[in-house]
C-alpha distance (Angstrom), angle and dihedral (degrees) to the residues before:
residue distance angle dihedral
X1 . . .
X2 3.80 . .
X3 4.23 104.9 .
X4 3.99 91.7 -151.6
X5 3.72 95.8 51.6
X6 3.32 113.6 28.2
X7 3.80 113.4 167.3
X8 4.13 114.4 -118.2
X9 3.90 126.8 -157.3
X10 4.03 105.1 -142.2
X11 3.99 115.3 170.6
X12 3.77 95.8 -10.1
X13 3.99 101.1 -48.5
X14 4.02 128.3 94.1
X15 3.85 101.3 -127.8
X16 4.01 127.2 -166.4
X17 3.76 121.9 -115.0
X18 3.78 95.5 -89.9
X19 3.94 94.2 45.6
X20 4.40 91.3 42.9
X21 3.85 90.0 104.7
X22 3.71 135.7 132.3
X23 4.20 127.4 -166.2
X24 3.82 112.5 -77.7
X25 3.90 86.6 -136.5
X26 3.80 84.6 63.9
X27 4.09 118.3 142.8
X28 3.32 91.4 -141.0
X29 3.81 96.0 57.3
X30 3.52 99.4 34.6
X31 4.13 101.3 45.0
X32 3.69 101.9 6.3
X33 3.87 88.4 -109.5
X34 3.99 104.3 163.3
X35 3.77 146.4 66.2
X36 3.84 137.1 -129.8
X37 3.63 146.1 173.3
X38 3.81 134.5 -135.2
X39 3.63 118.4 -145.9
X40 4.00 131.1 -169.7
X41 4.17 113.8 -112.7
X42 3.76 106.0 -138.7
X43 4.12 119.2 176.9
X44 3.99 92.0 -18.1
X45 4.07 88.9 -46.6
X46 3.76 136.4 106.9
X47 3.85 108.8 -125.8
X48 3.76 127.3 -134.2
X49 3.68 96.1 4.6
X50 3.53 103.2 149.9
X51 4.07 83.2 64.5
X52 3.85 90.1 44.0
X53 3.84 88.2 56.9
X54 3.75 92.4 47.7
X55 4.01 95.0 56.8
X56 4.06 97.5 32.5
X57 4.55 80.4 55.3
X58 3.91 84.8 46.0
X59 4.06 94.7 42.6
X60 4.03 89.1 44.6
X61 3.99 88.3 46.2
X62 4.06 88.3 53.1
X63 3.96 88.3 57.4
X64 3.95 90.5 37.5
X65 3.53 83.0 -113.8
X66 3.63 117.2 161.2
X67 4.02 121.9 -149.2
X68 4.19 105.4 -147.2
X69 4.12 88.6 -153.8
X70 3.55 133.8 74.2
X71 4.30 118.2 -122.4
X72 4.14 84.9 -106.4
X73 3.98 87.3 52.2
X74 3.88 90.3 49.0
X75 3.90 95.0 46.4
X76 3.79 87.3 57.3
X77 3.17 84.1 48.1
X78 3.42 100.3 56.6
X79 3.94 92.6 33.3
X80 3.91 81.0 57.9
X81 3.81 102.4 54.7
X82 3.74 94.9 40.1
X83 3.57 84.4 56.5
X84 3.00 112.9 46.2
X85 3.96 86.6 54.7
X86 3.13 90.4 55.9
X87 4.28 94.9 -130.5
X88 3.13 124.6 162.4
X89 3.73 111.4 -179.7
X90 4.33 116.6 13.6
X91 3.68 124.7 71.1
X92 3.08 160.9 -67.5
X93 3.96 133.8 -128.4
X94 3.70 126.9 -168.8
X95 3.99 120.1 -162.9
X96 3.87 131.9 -159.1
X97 3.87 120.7 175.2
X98 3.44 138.6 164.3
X99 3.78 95.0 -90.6
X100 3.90 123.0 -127.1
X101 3.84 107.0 -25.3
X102 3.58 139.4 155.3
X103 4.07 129.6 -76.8
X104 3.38 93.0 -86.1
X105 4.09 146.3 56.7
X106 4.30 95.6 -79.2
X107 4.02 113.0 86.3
X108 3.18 126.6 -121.6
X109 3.79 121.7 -124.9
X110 3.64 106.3 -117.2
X111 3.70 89.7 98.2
X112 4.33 130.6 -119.7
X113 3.60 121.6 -40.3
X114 3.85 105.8 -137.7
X115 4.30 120.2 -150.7
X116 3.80 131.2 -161.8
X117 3.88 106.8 178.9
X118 4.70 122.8 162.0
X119 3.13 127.6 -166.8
X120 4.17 136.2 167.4
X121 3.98 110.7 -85.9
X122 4.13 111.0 -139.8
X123 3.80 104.1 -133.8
X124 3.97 113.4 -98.5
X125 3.69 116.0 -109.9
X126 4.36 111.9 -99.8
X127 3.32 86.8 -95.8
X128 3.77 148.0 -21.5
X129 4.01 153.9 -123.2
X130 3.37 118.4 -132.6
X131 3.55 137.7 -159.5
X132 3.42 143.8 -139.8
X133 3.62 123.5 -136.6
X134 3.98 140.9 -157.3
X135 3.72 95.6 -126.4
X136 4.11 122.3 86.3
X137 3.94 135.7 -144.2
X138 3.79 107.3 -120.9
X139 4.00 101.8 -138.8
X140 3.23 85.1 -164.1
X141 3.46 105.1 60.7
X142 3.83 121.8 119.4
X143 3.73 92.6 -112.6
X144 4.28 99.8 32.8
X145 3.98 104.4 144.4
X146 3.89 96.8 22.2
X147 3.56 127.3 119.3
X148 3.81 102.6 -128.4
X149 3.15 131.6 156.7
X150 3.48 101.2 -121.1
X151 3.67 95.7 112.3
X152 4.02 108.5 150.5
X153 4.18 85.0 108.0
X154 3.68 85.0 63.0
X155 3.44 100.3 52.4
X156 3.54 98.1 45.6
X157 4.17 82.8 54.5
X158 3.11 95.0 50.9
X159 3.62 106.6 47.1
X160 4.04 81.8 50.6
X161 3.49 91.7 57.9
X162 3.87 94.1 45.2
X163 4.00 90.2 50.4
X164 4.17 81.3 53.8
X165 3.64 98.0 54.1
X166 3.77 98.1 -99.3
X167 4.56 131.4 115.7
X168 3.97 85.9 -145.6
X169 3.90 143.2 26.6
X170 3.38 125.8 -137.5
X171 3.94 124.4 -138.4
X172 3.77 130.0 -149.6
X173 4.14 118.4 -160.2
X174 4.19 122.1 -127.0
X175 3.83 86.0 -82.4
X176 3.90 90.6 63.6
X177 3.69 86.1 -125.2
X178 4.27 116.4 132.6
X179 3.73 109.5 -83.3
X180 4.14 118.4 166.4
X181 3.66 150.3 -56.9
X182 3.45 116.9 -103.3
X183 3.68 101.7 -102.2
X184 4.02 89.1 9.9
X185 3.92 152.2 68.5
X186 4.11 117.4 -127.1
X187 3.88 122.7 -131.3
X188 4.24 113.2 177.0
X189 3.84 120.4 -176.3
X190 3.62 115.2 -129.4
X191 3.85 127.4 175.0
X192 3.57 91.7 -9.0
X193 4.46 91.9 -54.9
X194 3.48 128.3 100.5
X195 3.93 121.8 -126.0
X196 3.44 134.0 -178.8
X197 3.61 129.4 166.8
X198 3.76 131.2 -88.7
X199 3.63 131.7 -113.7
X200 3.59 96.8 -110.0
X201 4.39 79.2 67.7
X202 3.87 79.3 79.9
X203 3.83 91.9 -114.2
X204 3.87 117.7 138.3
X205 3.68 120.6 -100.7
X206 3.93 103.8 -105.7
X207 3.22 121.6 -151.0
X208 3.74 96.8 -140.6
X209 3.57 84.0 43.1
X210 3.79 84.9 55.8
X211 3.56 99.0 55.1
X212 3.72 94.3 39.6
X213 3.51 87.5 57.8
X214 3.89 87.5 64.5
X215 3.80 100.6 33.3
X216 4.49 91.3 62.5
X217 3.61 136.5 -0.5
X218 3.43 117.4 -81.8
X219 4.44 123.6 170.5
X220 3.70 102.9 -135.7
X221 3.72 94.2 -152.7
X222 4.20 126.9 147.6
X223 3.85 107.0 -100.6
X224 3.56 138.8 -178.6
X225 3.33 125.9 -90.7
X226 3.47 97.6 -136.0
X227 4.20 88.0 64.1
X228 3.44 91.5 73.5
X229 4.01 97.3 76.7
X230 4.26 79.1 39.8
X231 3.94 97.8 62.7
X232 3.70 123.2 103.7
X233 3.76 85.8 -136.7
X234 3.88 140.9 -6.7
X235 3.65 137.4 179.1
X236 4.21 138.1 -167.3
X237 3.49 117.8 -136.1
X238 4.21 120.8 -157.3
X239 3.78 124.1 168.3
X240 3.93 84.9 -113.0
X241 3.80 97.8 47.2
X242 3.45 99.6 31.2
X243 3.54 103.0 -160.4
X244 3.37 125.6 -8.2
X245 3.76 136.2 -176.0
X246 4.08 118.5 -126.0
X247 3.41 108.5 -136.3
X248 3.99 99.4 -172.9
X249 3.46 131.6 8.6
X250 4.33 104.6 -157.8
X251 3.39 85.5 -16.5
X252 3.39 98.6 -56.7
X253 3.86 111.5 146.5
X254 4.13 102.5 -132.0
X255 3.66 115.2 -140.4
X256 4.22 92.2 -107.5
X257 3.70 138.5 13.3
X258 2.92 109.5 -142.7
X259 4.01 97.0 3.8
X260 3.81 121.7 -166.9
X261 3.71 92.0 -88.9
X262 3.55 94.3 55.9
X263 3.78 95.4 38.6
X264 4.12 85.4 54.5
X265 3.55 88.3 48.6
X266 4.04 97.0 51.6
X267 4.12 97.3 45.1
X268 3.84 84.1 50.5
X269 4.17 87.4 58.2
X270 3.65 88.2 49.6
X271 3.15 104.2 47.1
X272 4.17 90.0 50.9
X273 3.77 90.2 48.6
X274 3.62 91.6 51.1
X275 3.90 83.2 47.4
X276 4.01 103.7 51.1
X277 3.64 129.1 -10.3
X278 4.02 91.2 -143.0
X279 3.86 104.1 39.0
């Protein structure tokens, strides 16, 4: 892959640098109306798509967005882009906004503009210290657990945590319970079980998260925020990092990093990736 001219997919052609461009009027630039989905690039292929599909149709059905191409269409897609950039191992984003609208919240009626962008994926540190920060995930909100890409909460978390010392922040919901990273899902190890809280916490359904979920026993059960710093181990998961041990949480030192929970947890990923590259 070239990095100054990659190749991008928008509404169902691979365009060159100087032809990747999308309306200025569009929704998703103007109000942040539009969802997408990140997936991990293994051997030239995008892994767990199938699932990816699944949440982007469920995302896009939360903004009563509707996606003009069949999954086969967007496979080819994606097939395409990684491709023609020749990339091996990175990934892969999909976008879906709200098309070229007006400045303000209604749509316009020109329909969604569709994305399909690669690009090489650094490898995540061993392991990393999070942070928790002074802001809260409304579980309530109209759009809790969809992948939009109204993201500027994120970033603002984020850059907090990295001014504290830490690679991710942590979120808890209005009930002060755990919630979710800001690009991940939380597990913590406590008494020798892993927990990590349930949808209803207003956190997005991971994918990794997903799979994890049917790889090892976890208890999906609301808990404290406050626990987090308590566990004798803990991990994020991401479809980009796959699983990856916390290290610190406010510069807490947890007990082990990566404990036998988390260790269990990771060998079970590998082996299932080695298995099938859309589980």
């Amino acid at each position: 892959m070239t990095p100054d001219s990659p190749l991008v997919w928008i509404d169902g052609a691979l365009r060159a640098p100087d032809d990747a461009s999308v309306s200025a009027w569009d929704h998703g630039l103007t109000v942040g109306d539009g969802v997408f989905e990140t997936t991990k690039v293994l051997h030239g292929q995008a892994f767990a798509l199938t699932r990816h599909f699944r949440r982007l149709r469920r995302s896009a059905a939360g903004l009563g967005l509707e996606i003009p191409y069949d999954d086969g269409e967007l496979r080819a897609g994606v097939a395409a882009t990684i491709a023609a950039n020749h990339l091996t191992e990175g990934r892969a984003r999909i976008t879906v906004t709200g098309g070229a609208g007006p400045l303000g919240s209604n749509r316009g009626d020109g329909g969604p503009t569709i994305l399909i962008a690669v690009s090489p994926q650094p490898p995540w540190p061993p392991s990393a210290a999070v942070v928790t920060v002074p802001w809260r995930r409304n579980e309530h909100s109209a759009v809790a657990g969809l992948k939009t890409t109204s993201y500027a909460e994120n970033v603002v978390a984020l850059r907090y945590a990295n001014e504290h010392g830490g690679q991710e922040a942590i979120f808890a919901n209005t009930a002060g319970n755990l919630c979710e990273g800001t690009g991940t899902n939380v597990f913590l190890g406590l008494d020798g079980r892993l927990w990590t809280p349930p949808l209803s916490a207003g956190c997005l359904a991971g994918i990794t998260r997903e799979l994890v979920l049917e790889l090892v026993e976890v208890v999906e059960a609301d808990i404290p925020l406050d626990r987090l710093a308590q566990a004798d181990e803990a991990f994020l998961t991401s479809s980009t990092r796959d699983i990856q041990p916390i290290r610190s949480v406010d510069g807490v030192v947890l007990a082990a990093c990566p404990g036998p929970l988390t260790e269990h947890a990771m060998r079970a990923f590998r082996e299932l990736q080695a298995r099938t590259l859309d589980p």
